[in-house]
Biotite code that builds the C-alpha atoms (Angstrom):
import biotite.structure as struc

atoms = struc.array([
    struc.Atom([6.930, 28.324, -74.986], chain_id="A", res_id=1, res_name="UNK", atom_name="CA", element="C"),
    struc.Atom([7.683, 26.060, -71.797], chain_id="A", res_id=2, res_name="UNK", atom_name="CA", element="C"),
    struc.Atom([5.050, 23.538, -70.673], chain_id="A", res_id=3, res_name="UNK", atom_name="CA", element="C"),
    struc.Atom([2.008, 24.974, -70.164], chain_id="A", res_id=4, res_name="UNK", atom_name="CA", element="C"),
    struc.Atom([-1.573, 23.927, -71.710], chain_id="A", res_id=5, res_name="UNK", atom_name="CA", element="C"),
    struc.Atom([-3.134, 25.616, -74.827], chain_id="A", res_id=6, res_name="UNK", atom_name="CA", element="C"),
    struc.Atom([-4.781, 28.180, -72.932], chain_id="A", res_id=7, res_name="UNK", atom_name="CA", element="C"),
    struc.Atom([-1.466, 29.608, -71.423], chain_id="A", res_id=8, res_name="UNK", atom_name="CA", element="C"),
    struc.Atom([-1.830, 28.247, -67.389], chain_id="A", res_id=9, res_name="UNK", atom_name="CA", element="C"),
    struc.Atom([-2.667, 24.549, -67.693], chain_id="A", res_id=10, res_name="UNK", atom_name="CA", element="C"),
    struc.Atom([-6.688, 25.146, -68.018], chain_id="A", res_id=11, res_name="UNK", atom_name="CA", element="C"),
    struc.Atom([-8.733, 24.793, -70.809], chain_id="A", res_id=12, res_name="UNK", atom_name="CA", element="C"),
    struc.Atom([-9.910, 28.217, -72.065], chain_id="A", res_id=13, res_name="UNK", atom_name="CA", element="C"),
    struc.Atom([-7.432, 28.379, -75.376], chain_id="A", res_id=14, res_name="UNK", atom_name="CA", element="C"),
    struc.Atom([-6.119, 32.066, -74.426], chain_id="A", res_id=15, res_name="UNK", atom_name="CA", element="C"),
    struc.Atom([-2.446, 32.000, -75.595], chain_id="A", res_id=16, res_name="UNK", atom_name="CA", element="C"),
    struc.Atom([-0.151, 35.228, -73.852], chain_id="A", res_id=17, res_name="UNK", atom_name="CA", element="C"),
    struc.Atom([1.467, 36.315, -77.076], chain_id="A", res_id=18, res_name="UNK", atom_name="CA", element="C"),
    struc.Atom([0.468, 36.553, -80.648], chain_id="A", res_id=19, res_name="UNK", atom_name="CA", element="C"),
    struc.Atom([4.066, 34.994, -81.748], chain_id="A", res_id=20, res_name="UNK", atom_name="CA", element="C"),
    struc.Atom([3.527, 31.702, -79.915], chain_id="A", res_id=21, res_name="UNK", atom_name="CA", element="C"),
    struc.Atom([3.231, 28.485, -81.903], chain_id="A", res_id=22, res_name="UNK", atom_name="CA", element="C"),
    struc.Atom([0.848, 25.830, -80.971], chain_id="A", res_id=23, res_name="UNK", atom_name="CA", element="C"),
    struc.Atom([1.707, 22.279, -82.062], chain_id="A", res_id=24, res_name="UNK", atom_name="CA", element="C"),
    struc.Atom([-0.144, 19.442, -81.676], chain_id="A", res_id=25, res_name="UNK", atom_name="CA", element="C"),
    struc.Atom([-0.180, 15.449, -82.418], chain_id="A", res_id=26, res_name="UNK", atom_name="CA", element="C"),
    struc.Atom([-3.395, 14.285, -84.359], chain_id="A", res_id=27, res_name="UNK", atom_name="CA", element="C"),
    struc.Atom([-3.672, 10.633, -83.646], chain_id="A", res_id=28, res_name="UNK", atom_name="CA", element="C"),
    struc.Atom([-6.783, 8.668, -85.861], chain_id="A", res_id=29, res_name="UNK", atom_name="CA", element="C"),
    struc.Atom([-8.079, 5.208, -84.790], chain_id="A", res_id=30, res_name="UNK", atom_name="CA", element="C"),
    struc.Atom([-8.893, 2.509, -86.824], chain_id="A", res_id=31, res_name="UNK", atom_name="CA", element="C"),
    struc.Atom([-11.891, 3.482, -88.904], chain_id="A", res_id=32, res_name="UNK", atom_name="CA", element="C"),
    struc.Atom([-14.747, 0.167, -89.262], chain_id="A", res_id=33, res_name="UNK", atom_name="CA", element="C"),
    struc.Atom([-14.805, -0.566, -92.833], chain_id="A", res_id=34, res_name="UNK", atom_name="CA", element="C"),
    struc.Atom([-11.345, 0.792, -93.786], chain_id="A", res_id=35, res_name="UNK", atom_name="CA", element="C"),
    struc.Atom([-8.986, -2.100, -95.486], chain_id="A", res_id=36, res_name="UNK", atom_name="CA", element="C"),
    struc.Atom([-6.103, -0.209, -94.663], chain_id="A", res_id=37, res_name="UNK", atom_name="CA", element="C"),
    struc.Atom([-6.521, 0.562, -90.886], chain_id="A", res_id=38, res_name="UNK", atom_name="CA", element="C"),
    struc.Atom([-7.383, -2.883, -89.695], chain_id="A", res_id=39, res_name="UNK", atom_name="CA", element="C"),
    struc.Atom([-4.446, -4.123, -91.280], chain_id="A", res_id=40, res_name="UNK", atom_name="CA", element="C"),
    struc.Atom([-2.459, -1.139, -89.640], chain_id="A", res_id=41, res_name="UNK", atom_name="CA", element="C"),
    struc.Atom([-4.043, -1.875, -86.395], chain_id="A", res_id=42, res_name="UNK", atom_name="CA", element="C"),
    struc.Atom([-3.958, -5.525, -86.767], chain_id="A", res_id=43, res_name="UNK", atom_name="CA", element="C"),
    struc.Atom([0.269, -5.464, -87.672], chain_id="A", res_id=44, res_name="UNK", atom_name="CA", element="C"),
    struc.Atom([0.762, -2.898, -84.650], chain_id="A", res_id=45, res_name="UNK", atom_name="CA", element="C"),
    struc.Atom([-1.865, -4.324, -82.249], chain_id="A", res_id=46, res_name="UNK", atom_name="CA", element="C"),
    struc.Atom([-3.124, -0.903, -81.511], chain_id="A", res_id=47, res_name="UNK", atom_name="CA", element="C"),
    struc.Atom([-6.014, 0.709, -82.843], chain_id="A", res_id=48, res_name="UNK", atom_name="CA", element="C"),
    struc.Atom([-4.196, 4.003, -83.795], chain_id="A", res_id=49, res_name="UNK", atom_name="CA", element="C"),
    struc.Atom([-3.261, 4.388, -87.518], chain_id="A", res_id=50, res_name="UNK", atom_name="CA", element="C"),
    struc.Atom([-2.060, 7.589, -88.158], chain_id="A", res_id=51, res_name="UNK", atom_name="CA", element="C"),
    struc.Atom([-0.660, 10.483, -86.774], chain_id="A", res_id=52, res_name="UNK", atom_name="CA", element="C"),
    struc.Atom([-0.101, 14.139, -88.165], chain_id="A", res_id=53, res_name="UNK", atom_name="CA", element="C"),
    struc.Atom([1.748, 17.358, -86.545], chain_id="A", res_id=54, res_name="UNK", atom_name="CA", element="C"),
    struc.Atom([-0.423, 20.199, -86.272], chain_id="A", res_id=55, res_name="UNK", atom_name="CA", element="C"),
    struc.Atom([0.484, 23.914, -86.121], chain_id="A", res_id=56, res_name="UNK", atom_name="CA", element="C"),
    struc.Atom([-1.565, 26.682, -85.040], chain_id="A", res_id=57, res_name="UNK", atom_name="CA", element="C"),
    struc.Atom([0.111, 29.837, -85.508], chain_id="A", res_id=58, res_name="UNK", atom_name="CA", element="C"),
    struc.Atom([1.105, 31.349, -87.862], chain_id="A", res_id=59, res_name="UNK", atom_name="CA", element="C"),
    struc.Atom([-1.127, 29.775, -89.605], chain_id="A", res_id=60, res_name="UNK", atom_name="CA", element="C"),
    struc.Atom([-3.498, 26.100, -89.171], chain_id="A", res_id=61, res_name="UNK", atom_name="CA", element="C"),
    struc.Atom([-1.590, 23.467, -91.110], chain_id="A", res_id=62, res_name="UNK", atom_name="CA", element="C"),
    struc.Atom([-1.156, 20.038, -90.965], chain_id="A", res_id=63, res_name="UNK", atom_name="CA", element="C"),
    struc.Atom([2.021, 18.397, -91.649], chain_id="A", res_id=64, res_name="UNK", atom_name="CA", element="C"),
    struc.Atom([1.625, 14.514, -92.462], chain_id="A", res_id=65, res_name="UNK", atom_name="CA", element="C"),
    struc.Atom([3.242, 11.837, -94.545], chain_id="A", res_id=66, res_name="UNK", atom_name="CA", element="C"),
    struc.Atom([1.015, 9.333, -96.046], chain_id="A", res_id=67, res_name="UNK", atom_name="CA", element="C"),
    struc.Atom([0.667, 6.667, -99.120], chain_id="A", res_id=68, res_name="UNK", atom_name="CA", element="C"),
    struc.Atom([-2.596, 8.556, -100.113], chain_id="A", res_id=69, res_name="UNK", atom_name="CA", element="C"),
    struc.Atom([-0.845, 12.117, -100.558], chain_id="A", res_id=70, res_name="UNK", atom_name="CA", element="C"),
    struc.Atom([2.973, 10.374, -101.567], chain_id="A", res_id=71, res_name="UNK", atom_name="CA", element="C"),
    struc.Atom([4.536, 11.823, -98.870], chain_id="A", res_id=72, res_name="UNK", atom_name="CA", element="C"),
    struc.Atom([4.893, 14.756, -97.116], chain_id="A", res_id=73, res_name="UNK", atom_name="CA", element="C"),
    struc.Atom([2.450, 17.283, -97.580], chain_id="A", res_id=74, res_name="UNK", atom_name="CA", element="C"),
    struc.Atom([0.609, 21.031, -95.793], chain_id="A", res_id=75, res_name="UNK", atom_name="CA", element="C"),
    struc.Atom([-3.014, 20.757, -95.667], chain_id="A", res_id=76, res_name="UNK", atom_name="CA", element="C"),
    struc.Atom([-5.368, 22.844, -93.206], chain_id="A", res_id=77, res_name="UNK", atom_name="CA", element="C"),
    struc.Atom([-5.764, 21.070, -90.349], chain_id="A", res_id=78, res_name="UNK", atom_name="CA", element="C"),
    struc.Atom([-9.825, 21.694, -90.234], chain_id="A", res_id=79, res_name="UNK", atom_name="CA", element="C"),
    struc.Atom([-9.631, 19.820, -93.458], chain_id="A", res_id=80, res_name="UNK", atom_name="CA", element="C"),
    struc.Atom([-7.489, 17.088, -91.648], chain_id="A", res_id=81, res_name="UNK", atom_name="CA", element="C"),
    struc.Atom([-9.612, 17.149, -88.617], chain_id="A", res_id=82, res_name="UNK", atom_name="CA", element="C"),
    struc.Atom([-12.953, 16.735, -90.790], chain_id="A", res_id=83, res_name="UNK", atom_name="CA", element="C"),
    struc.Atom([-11.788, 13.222, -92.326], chain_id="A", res_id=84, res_name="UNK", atom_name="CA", element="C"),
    struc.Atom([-13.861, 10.438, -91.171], chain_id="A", res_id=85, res_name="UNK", atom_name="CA", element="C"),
    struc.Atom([-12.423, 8.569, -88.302], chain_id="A", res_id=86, res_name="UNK", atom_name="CA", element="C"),
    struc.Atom([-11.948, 9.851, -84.484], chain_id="A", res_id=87, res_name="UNK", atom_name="CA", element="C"),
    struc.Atom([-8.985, 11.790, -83.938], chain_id="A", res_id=88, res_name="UNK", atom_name="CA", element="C"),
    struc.Atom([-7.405, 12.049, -80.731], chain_id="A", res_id=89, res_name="UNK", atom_name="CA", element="C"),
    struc.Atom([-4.967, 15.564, -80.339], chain_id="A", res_id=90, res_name="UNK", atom_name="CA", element="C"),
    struc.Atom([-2.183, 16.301, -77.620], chain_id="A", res_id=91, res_name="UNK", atom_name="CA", element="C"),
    struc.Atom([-0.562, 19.391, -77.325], chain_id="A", res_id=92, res_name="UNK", atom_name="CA", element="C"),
    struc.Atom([3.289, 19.605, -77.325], chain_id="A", res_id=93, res_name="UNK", atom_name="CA", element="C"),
    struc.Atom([4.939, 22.508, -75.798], chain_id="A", res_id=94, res_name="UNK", atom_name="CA", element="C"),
    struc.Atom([7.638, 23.233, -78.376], chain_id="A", res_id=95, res_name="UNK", atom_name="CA", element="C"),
    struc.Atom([11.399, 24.417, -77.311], chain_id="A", res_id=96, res_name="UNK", atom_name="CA", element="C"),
    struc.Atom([11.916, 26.045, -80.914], chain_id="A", res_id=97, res_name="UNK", atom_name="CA", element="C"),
    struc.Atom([9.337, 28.937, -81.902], chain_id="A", res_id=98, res_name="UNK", atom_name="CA", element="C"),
    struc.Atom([10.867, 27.854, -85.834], chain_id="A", res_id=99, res_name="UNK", atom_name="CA", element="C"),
    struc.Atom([9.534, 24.307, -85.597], chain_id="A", res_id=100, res_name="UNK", atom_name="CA", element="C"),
    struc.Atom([6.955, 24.752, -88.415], chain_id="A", res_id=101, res_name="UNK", atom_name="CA", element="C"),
    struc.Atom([9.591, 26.469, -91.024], chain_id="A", res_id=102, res_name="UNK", atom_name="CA", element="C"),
    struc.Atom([12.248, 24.175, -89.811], chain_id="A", res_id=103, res_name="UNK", atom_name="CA", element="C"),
    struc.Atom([10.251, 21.424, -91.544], chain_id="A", res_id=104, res_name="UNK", atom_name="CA", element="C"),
    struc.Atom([8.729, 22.644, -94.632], chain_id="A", res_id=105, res_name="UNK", atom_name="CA", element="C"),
    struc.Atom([11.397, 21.949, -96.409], chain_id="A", res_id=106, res_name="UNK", atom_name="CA", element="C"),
    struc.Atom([10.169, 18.754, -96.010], chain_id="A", res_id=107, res_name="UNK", atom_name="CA", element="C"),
    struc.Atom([7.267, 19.459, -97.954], chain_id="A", res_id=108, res_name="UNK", atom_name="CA", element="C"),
    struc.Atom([7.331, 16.787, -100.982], chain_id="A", res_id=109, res_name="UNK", atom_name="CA", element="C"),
    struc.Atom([9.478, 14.408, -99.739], chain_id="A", res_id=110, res_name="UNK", atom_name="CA", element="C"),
    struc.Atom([8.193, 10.983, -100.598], chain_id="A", res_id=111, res_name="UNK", atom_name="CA", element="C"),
    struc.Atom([6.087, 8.781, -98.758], chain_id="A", res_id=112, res_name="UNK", atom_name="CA", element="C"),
    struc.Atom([8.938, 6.053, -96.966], chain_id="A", res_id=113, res_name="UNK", atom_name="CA", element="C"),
    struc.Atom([7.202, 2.689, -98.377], chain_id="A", res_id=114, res_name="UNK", atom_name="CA", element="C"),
    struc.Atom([10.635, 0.377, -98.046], chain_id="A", res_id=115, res_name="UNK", atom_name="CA", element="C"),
    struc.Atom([11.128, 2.471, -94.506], chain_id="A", res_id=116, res_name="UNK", atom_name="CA", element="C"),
    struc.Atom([7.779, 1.381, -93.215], chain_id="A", res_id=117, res_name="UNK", atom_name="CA", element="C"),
    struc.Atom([8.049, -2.616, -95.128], chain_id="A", res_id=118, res_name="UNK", atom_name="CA", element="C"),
    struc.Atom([11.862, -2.941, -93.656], chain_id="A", res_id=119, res_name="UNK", atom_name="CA", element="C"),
    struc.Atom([11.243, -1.170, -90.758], chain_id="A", res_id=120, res_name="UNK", atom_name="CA", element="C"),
    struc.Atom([8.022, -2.640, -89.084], chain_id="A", res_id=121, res_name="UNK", atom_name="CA", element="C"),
    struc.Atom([6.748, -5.397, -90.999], chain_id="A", res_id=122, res_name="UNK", atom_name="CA", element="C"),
    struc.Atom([10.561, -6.804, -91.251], chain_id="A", res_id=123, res_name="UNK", atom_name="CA", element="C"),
    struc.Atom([12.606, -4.914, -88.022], chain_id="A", res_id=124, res_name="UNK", atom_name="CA", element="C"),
    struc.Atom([15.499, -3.411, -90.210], chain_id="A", res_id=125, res_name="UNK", atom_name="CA", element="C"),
    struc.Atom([15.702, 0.211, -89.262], chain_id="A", res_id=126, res_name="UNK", atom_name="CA", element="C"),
    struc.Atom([17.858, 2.587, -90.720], chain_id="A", res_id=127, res_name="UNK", atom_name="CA", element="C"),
    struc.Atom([18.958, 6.225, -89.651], chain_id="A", res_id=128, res_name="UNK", atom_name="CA", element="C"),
    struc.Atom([16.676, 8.871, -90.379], chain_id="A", res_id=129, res_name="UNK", atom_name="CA", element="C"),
    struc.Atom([19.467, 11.424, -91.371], chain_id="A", res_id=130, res_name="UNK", atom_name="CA", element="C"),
    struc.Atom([20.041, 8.297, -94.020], chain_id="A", res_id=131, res_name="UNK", atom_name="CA", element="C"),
    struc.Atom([16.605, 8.964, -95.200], chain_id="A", res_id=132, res_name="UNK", atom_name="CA", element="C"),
    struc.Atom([14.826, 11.441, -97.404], chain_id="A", res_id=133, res_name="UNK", atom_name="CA", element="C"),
    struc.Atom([11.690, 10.181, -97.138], chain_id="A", res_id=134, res_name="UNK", atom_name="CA", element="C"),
    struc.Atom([8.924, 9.488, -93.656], chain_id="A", res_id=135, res_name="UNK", atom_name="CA", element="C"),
    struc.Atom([6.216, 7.776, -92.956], chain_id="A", res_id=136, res_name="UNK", atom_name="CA", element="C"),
    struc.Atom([4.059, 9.274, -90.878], chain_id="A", res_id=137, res_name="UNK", atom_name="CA", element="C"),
    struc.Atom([5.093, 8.390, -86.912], chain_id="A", res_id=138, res_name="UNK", atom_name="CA", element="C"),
    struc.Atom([8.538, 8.360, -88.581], chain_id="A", res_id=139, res_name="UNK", atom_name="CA", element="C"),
    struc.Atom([7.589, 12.308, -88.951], chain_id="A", res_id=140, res_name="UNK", atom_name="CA", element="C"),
    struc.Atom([6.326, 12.921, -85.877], chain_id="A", res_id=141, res_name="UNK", atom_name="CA", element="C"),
    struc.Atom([8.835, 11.192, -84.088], chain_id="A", res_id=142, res_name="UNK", atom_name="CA", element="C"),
    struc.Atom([11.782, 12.696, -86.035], chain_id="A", res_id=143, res_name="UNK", atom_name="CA", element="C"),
    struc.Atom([10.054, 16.624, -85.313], chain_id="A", res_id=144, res_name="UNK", atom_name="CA", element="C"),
    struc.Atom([8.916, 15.592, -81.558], chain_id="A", res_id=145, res_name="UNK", atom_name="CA", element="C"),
    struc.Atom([13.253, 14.356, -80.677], chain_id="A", res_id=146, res_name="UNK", atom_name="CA", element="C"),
    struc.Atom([14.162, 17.531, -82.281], chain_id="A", res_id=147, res_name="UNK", atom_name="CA", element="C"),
    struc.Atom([11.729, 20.195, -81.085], chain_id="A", res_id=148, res_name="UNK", atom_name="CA", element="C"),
    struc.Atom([10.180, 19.153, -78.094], chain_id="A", res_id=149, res_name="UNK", atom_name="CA", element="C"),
    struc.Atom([11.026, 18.504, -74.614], chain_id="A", res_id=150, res_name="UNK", atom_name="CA", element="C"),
    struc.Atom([8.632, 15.408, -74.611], chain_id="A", res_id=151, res_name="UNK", atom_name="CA", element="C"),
    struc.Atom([10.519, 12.080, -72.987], chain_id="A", res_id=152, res_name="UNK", atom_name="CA", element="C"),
    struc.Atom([10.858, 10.172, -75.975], chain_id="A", res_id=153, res_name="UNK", atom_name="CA", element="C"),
    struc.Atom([12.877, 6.524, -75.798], chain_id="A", res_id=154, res_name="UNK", atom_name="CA", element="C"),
    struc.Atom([16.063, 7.389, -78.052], chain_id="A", res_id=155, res_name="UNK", atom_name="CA", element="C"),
    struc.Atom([15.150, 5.020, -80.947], chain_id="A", res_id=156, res_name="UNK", atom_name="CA", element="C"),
    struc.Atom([15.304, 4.702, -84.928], chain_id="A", res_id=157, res_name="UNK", atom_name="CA", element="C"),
    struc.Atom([11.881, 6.518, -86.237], chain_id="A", res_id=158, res_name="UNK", atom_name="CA", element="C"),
    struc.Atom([11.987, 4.390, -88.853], chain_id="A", res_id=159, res_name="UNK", atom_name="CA", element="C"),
    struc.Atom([10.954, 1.472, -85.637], chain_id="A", res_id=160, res_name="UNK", atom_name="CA", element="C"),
    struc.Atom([7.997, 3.861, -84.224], chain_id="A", res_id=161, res_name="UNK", atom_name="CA", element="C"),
    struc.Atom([4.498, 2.828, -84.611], chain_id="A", res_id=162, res_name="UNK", atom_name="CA", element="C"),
    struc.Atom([1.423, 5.545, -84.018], chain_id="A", res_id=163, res_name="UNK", atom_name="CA", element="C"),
    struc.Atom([0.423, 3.184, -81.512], chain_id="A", res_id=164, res_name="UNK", atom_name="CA", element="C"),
    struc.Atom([4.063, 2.972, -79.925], chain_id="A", res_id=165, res_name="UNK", atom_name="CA", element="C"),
    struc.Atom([4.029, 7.092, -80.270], chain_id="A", res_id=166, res_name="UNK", atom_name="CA", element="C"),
    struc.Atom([0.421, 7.598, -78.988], chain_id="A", res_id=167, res_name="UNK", atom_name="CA", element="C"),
    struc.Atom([1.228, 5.757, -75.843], chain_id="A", res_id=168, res_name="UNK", atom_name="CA", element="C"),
    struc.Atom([4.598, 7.538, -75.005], chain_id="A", res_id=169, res_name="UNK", atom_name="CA", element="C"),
    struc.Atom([2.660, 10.957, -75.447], chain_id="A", res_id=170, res_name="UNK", atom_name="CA", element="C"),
    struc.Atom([-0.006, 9.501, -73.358], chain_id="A", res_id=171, res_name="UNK", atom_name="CA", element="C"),
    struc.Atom([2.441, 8.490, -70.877], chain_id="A", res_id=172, res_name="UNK", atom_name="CA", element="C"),
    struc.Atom([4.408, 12.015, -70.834], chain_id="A", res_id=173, res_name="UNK", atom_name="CA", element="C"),
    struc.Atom([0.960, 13.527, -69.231], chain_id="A", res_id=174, res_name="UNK", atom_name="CA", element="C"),
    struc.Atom([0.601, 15.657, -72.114], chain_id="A", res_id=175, res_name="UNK", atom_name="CA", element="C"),
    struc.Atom([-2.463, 18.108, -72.499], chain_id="A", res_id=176, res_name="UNK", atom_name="CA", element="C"),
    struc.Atom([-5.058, 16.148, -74.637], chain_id="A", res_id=177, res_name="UNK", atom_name="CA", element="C"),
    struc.Atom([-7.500, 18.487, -76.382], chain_id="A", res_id=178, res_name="UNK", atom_name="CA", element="C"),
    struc.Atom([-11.030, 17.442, -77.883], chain_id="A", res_id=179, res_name="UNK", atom_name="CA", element="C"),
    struc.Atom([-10.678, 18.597, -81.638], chain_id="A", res_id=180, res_name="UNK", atom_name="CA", element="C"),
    struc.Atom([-14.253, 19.107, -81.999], chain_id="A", res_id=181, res_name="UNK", atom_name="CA", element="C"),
    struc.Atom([-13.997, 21.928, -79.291], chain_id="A", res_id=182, res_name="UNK", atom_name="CA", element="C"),
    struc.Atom([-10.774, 23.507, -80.112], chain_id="A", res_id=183, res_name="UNK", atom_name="CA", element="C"),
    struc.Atom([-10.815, 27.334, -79.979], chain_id="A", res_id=184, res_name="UNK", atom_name="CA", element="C"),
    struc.Atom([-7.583, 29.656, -79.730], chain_id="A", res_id=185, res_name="UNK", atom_name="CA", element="C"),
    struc.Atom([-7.980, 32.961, -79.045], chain_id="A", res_id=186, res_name="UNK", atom_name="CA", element="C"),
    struc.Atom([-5.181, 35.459, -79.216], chain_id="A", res_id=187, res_name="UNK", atom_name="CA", element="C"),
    struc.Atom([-4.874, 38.358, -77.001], chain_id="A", res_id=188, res_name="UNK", atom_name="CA", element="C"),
])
């Protein structure tokens, strides 16, 4: 796909070139007021981002995520994703492997990485990922952003990577952020 924004030349009018191109994304979601669970996210990893999911837009709109909620890996449709309460910040990531998305379903069911996420950031052991069959979820995105992307990425155990940690390296790659209450891809 090569760097290039959503809409095909760096703009903003979501016109992709070919049919057979895959869109990916990374949904990040702040801290939501009220929500045990995020404010003690946010207040271990001093950042007010919680969560982050892949998104694919072609063939079809899934999300890929990992979380306690769902036991692990899971597919959902991302407009389900995208409708959860909480502000969601998106970035697209040019891709370097038009398979991404089937490359990883085979991750599909693969448990939620409690211990990885406990020894990992709350405690600082990290572990290989090829060690692991199971991802939380920056441990996911990480993992499929090293191994699909082209993004500058610091060359670190995923099991060690915060949403915060992974929001801010995307931010800093001058990636294409995208408002997902606007998003509309057209095909031509």
């Amino acid at each position: 796909v090569g760097r290039r924004g959503p809409d095909g030349d760096g703009g903003g009018n979501g016109v992709l070139d070919h049919e057979n191109d895959i869109l990916m994304y990374v949904a990040f979601k702040h801290k939501e007021t009220g929500n045990q669970t995020h404010r003690l996210i946010s207040w271990w990893t001093k950042s007010d981002i919680v969560h982050c999911e892949l998104l694919f837009d072609q063939p079809r709109r899934v999300a890929l995520t990992s979380s306690p909620d769902t036991y692990g890996i899971q597919v959902c449709p991302w407009p389900a994703t995208l409708q959860k309460e909480g502000a969601w910040q998106l970035f697209y990531v040019p891709v370097n492997d038009a398979e991404v998305l089937a490359q990883l379903l085979p991750l599909v069911g693969t448990a939620y990485d409690t211990r990885g996420l406990l020894t990992g950031l709350v405690l600082g052991w990290v572990r290989d990922v090829t060690d692991s069959k199971e991802f939380f979820c920056s441990e996911l995105t990480y993992y499929a952003l090293r191994l699909h992307t082209a993004v500058p990425l610091p060359d670190v155990p995923p099991a060690s990577v915060t949403p915060g940690q992974l929001f801010a390296w995307l931010k800093a790659a001058d990636l294409v952020s995208v408002d997902p209450t606007n998003l509309q891809i057209q095909y031509i």
